[in-house]
SEVO-730100 format. One record per residue (C-alpha): x, y, z. Coordinates in steps of 0.05 Angstrom, whole numbers. Layout:
# residues N
      px      py      pz
       X       Y       Z
...
# end
This chain:
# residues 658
      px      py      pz
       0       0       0
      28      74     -22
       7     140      -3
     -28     150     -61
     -74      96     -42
     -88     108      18
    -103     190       6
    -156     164     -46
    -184     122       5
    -191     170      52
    -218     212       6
    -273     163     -16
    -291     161      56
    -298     221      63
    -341     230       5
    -389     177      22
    -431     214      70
    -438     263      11
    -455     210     -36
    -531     236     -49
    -525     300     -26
    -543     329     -97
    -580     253    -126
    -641     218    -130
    -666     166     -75
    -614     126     -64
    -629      63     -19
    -574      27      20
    -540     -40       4
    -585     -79      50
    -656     -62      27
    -679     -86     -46
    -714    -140     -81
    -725    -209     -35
    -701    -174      34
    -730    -203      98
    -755    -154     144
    -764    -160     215
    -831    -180     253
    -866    -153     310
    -828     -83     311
    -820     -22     283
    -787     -32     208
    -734      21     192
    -728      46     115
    -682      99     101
    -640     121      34
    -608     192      15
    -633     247     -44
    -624     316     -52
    -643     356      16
    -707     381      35
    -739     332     -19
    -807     301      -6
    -807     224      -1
    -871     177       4
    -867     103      14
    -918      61       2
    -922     -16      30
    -980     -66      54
   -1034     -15      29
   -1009      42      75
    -974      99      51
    -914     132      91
    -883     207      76
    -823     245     106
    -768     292      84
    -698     290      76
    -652     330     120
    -600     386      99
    -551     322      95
    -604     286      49
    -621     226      93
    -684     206     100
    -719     149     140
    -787     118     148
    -799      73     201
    -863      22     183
    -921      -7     226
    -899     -73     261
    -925    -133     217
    -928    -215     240
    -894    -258     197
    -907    -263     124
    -915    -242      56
    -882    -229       6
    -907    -157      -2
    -874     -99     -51
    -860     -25     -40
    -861      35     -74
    -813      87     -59
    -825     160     -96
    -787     225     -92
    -741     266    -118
    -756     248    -189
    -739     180    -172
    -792     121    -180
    -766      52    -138
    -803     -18    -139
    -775     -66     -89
    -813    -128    -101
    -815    -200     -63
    -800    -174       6
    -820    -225      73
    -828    -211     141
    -802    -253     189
    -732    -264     238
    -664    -228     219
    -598    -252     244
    -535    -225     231
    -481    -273     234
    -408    -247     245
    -342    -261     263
    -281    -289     230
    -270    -351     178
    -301    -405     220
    -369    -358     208
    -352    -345     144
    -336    -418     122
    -382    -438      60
    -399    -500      26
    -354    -484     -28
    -308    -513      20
    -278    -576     -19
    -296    -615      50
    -359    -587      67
    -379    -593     -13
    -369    -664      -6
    -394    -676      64
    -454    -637      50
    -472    -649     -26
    -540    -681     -17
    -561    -623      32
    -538    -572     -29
    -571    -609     -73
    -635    -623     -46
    -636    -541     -13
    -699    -509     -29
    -730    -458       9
    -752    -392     -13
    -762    -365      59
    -689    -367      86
    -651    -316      50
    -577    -289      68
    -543    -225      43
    -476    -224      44
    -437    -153      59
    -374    -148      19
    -306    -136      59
    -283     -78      71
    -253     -41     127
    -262      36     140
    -213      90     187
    -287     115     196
    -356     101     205
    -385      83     148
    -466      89     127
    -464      41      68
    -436     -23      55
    -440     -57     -17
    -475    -120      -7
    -485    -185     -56
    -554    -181     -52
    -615    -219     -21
    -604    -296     -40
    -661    -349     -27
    -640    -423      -4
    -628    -456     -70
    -567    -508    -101
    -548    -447    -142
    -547    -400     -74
    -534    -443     -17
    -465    -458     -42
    -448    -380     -16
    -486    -393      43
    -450    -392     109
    -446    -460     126
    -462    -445     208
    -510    -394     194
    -551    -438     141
    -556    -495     191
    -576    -452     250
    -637    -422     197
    -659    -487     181
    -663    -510     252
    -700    -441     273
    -748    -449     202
    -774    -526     216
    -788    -502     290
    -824    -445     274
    -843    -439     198
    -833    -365     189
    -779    -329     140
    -705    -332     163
    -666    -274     143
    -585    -275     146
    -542    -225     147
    -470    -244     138
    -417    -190     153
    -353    -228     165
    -279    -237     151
    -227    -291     156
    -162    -282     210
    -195    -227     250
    -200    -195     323
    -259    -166     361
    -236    -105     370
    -234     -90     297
    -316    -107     301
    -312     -50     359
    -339      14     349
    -283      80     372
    -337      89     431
    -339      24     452
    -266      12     462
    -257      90     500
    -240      51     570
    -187       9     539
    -132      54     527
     -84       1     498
    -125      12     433
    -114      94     426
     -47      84     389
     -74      39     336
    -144      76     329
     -97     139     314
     -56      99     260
    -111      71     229
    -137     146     219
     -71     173     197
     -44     157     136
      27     179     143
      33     132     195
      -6      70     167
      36      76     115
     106      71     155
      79      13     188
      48     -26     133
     130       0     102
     162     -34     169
     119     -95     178
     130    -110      93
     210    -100     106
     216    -142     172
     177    -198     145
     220    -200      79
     280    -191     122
     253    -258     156
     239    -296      98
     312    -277      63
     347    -298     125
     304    -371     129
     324    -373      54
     400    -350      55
     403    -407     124
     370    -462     111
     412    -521      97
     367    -557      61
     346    -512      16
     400    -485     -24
     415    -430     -81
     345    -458    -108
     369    -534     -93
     327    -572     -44
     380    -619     -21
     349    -648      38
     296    -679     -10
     344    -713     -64
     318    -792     -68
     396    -815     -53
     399    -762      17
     439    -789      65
     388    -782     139
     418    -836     178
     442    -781     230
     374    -747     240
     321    -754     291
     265    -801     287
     191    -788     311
     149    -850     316
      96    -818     272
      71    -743     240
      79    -701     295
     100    -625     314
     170    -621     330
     150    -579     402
     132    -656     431
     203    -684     397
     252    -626     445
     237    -556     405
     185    -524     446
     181    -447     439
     225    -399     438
     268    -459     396
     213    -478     344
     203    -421     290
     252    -435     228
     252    -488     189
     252    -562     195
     253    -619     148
     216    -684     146
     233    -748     105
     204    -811     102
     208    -877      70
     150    -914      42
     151    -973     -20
     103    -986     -69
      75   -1039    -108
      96   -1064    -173
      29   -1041    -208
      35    -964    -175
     100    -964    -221
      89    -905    -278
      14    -890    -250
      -5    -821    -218
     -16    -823    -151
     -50    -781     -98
     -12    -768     -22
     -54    -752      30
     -12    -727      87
     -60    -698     138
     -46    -621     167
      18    -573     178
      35    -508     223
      57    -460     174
      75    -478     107
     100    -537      76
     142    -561       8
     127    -626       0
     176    -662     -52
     167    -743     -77
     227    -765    -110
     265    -702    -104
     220    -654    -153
     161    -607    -113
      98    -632    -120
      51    -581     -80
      51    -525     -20
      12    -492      21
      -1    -452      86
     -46    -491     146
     -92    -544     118
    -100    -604      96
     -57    -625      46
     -82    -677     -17
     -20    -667     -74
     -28    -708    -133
      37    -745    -155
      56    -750    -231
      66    -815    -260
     135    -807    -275
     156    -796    -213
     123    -855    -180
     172    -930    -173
     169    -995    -150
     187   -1008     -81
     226    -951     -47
     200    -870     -59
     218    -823     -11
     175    -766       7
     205    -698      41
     171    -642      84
     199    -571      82
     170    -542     135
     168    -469     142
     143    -433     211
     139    -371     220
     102    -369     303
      76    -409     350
      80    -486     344
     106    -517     290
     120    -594     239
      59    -642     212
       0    -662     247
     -21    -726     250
     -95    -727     280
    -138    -743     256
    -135    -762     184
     -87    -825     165
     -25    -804     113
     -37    -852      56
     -19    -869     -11
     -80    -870     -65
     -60    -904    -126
    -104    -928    -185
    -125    -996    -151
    -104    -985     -79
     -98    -940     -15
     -37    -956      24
     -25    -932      99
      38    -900     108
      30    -876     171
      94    -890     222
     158    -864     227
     188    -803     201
     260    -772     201
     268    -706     222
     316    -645     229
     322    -574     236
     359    -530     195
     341    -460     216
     330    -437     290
     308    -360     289
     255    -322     328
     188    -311     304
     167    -288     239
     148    -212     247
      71    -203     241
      38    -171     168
       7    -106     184
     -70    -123     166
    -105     -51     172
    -170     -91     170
    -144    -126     238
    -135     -59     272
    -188     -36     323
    -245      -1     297
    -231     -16     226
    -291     -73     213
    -345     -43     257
    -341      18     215
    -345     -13     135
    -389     -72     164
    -425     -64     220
    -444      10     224
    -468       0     148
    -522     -52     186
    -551       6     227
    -610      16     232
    -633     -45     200
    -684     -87     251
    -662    -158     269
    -681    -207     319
    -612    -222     348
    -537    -246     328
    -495    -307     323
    -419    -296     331
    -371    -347     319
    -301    -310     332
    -234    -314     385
    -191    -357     344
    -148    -293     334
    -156    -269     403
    -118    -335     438
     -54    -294     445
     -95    -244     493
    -138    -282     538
    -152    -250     590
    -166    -182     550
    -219    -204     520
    -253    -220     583
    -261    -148     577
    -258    -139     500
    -308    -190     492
    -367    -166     527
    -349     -90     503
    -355    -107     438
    -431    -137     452
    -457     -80     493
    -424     -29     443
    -461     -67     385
    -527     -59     433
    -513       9     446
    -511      26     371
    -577      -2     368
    -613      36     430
    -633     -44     448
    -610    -102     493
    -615    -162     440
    -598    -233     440
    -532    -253     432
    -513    -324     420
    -434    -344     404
    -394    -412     398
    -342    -424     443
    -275    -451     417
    -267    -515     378
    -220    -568     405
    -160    -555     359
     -86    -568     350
     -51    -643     382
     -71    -671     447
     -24    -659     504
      -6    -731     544
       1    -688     608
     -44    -621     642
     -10    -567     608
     -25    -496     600
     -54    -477     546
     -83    -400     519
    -142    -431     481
    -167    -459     538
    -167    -390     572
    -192    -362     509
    -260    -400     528
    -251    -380     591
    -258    -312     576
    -323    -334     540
    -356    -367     586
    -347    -306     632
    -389    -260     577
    -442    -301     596
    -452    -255     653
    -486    -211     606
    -567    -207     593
    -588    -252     545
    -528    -279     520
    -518    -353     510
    -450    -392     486
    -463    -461     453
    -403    -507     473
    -375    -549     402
    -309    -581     445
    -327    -648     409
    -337    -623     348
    -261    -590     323
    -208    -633     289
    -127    -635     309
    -104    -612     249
    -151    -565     219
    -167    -499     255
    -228    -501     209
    -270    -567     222
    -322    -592     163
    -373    -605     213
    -416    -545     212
    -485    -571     213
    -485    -586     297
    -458    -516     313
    -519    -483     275
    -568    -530     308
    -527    -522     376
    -534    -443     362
    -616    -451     347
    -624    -482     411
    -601    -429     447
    -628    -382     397
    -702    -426     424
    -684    -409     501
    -657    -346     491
    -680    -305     443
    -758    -342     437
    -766    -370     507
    -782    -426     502
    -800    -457     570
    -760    -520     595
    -721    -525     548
    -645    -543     555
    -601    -505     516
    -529    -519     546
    -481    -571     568
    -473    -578     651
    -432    -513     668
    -388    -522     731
    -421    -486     788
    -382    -493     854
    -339    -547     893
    -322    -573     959
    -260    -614     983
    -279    -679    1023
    -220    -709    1049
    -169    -730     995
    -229    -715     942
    -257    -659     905
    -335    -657     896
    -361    -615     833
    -428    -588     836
    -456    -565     762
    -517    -518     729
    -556    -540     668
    -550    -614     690
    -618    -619     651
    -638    -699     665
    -574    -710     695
    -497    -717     676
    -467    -771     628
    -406    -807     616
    -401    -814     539
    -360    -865     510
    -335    -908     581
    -310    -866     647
    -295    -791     653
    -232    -770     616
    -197    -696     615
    -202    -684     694
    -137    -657     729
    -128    -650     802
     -72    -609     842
     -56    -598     905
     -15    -543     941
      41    -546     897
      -3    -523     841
      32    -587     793
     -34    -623     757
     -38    -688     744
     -90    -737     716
    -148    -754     760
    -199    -812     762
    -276    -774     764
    -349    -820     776
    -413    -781     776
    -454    -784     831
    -523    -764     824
    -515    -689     796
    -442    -681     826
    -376    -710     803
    -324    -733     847
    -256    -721     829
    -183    -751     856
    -115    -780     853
     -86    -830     898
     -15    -785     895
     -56    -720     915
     -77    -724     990
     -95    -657     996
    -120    -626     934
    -139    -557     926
    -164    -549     852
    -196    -586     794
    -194    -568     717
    -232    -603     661
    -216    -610     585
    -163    -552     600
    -124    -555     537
    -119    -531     466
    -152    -601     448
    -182    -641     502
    -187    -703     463
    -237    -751     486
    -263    -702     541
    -334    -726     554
    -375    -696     601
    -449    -687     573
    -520    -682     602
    -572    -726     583
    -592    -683     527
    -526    -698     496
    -492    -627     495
    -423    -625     526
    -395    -581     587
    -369    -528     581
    -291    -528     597
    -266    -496     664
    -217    -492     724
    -235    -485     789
    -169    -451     816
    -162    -377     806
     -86    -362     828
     -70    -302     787
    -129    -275     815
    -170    -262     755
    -206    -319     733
    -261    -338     774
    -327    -344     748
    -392    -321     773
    -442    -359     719
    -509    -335     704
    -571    -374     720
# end
């Protein structure tokens, strides 16, 4: 980005509340042909034209007339209507002449937050998990408008949109995958129109979704809010962050043994790795003795696998599961495919593919955080014409660049403020029933800010509004390997920090912990977080009475002798064991050092201890990045919710709300 760009941005912002101050009526990106409107309230319609012109609306036989101001706004707000249609409207003035035609009334959601939210079906996994369910979609009264990315140094009162889509196999495909589910869940229960608004964006942090105003008590935001406003200085640090990360790469190039003047050496068929280290299967290389700060750099993988006779001279495909961050992957010496996290499915020319012994090699590039190939919980294979091998097992590894942390891209739509004003202050003052978030993922590095960030962002967004609506979000996936011991670990606090929003009015979180994979940050299974999302949509924002919406949520404990007794909320027809006895309890006692524990329900309690802990002070469950197996539920099959019951830094307890 130059300064030229970024002075015609600016400018073009600055423009846009002019936009119609010398036009005719000129409607925002949200209202047109096959919108949803919302029931049972007062139905905001607004647009721009020249000032002091005369505007008349006409809808469901009733006809509606204002004026616009000196700043050529306008706005009409229509009688509350019950759920139906579809109706048209007639908007006159200023020499303009407007039909919007095929408009319901029903439920409006908007559905935000980062890629997990934003995840479609033209996912290659969720096309093929879900094809009959595209195929077979058909339902002209759930309808989603999507609002096109962009990010703003100011609020913005437009957005361009992609326009009011109807459930169809021609539409659905763009749905959001979460957002569809949860409005087919909320249309078979009820049978009125659905209406989705989906205004999110892949990689990002909630305090770019927070308005200026909302963020005023956190001063650690000021600096960037000023940046983001001041071109000069966005510029220098889009400038530095471009030159430090290049610097980075260049040195990982210029150092890396394997990999030189264009050579990849480390993956020649005939490499000599008798001297390198050996993992028994695909793992990260922190559980093999390079645990942060020694893990960023590069490491190789090789392994060994052999092949029929009939592969010989036939194309081949390698499925080799997940990697943290990028990979090279090389068969016989010559590159067949890269890319950044994901799973990884390369297809191997024929004429690289022999008899008997191939080698394949992993360049493995990463720039923070944990690093190597994940093995859970996909199996590596080999997919020939006639046969799928397992080649799972051992691999050879080595490192062959040790360097500090790649130095993070400058994303101005990542800094505060920046999303809130091109996509949510566009939304205003469009009626909806309520919103589903599904966000955090790039919030694990600061915990226990967004216990405040969190529920900031929710009561700014309510504040925009003038009204106290529901809020329903998903709490963390289970992601990333499974520790063999209690570890720390900041996605666990992450949900932490979640599960303490729940203090506000009608909020609700909807617990997925079973439902994430190891090696894939985004899991294909989309359809139980949108039903788990209408259920608490049903308690929450319809009241529905007796209904149970949530997993048991720890409530309290008391220390019996060398035991800990757990006492739990939203129990519903009691607690279960899934799948054989309780896993993912630790115990500790004074010395703060958790191990393992054995845990039994009783009744509505469960009763936690280890023979090696006499006197035990604290109790966590499924505290880790991926609490495999954890398996706490209630009889209406949804899981608990993660927690700890020690608060030692003096910040963590949890007061839940009934």
């Amino acid at each position: 980005m130059n300064k030229k760009f970024i002075s015609v941005f600016l400018l073009l912002c600055l423009l846009a509340g002019y936009k119609n101050a010398n036009a005719a009526i000129k409607l925002p990106g949200l209202i047109g042909d096959h919108m949803i409107l919302q029931r049972d309230t007062k139905i905001p319609v607004w647009g721009w034209a020249t000032k002091n012109s005369e505007i008349e609306l006409k809808f469901n036989n009733k006809i509606y007339k204002t004026k616009t101001g000196n700043d050529g706004k306008w706005i009409i707000r229509l009688k509350p209507l019950k759920a139906g249609g579809p109706y048209d409207m007639n908007i006159k003035g200023d020499g303009s002449n407007i039909y919007i035609k095929d408009i319901l009334i029903g439920d409006v959601w908007i559905c935000s937050g980062q890629s997990n939210m934003a995840y479609q079906f033209t996912n290659p996994r969720a096309k093929i998990k879900y094809a009959d369910e595209i195929a077979n979609a058909q339902n002209d009264r759930i309808r989603q408008i999507m609002i096109e990315k962009k990010y703003a140094v100011s609020e913005q009162d437009d957005c361009k949109t992609y326009g009011w889509k109807s459930v169809h196999p021609q539409n659905t495909i763009n749905f959001s995958s979460v957002a569809y589910f949860f409005a087919k869940e909320l249309y078979e229960k009820y049978q009125i129109p659905i209406g989705l608004i989906s205004s999110n964006w892949g990689g990002t942090k909630a305090e770019a979704w927070t308005s200026e105003e909302g963020l005023k008590s956190m001063s650690r935001y000021n600096n960037d809010i000023f940046i983001l406003k001041t071109p000069e200085e966005l510029e220098k640090k889009f400038e530095q962050a471009r030159q430090n990360g290049e610097k980075w790469d260049l040195q990982v190039e210029r150092e890396d043994k394997g990999y030189q003047n264009g050579h990849a050496i480390w993956a020649a068929y005939d490499f000599d790795d008798s001297n390198w280290e050996t993992m028994p299967q695909a793992d990260l290389w922190d559980n093999h003795g390079y645990a942060s700060p020694n893990n960023q750099g590069a490491f190789w993988y090789r392994k060994e696998i052999l092949l029929p006779q009939d592969a010989a001279g036939k194309d081949g495909i390698l499925d080799l599961g997940g990697v943290d961050d990028i990979d090279y992957t090389y068969f016989n010496g010559q590159l067949i495919g890269q890319q950044k996290i994901g799973i990884r499915r390369y297809k191997v020319p024929a004429s690289l593919v022999k008899a008997g012994k191939n080698i394949i090699a992993v360049r493995i590039i990463n720039n923070r955080g944990r690093g190597g190939l994940l093995d859970q919980p996909r199996k590596y294979n080999w997919n020939g014409n006639k046969n799928s091998i397992d080649i799972d097992g051992a691999w050879k590894f080595k490192r062959s660049v040790k360097i500090g942390g790649r130095p993070g891209e400058y994303n101005p739509y990542n800094m505060p403020t920046a999303l809130y004003n091109g996509m949510i202050s566009p939304l205003k003052p469009y009626a909806f029933k309520g919103v589903i978030w599904y966000q955090g993922e790039s919030n694990t590095d600061q915990a226990y800010e967004y216990r405040e960030l969190f529920p900031a962002m929710i009561k700014d967004w309510r504040k925009q509004w003038g009204r106290e609506f529901p809020f329903l979000f998903v709490q963390l996936a289970n992601f990333k390997k499974a520790d063999a011991q209690p570890q720390e670990s900041d996605w666990a606090e992450l949900r932490e920090a979640q599960s303490m929003t729940l203090q506000l009015p009608k909020t609700a979180m909807s617990v997925i912990i079973d439902l994430g994979e190891a090696d894939d940050i985004h899991p294909v299974n989309k359809e139980d977080v949108g039903k788990r999302l209408a259920l608490a949509a049903r308690k929450t924002a319809y009241g529905e009475k007796g209904i149970v919406a949530s997993g048991p949520t720890y409530k309290n404990m008391k220390i019996k002798d060398d035991k800990i007794i757990l006492f739990f909320e939203n129990i519903g027809n009691g607690l279960t064991a899934r799948n054989g006895k309780l896993k993912q309890f630790a115990i500790a006692g004074a010395d703060k050092k958790f191990v393992w524990a054995d845990a039994v329900i009783n009744g509505n309690t469960v009763i936690v201890s280890n023979p090696s802990v006499k006197i035990p002070i604290a109790v966590r469950y499924a505290w880790s990045d991926n609490p495999e197996g954890c398996n706490l539920y209630n009889s209406e099959g949804l899981p608990a919710s993660p927690f700890r019951t020690d608060h030692w830094d003096g910040k963590t307890k949890i007061k839940y709300r009934k």
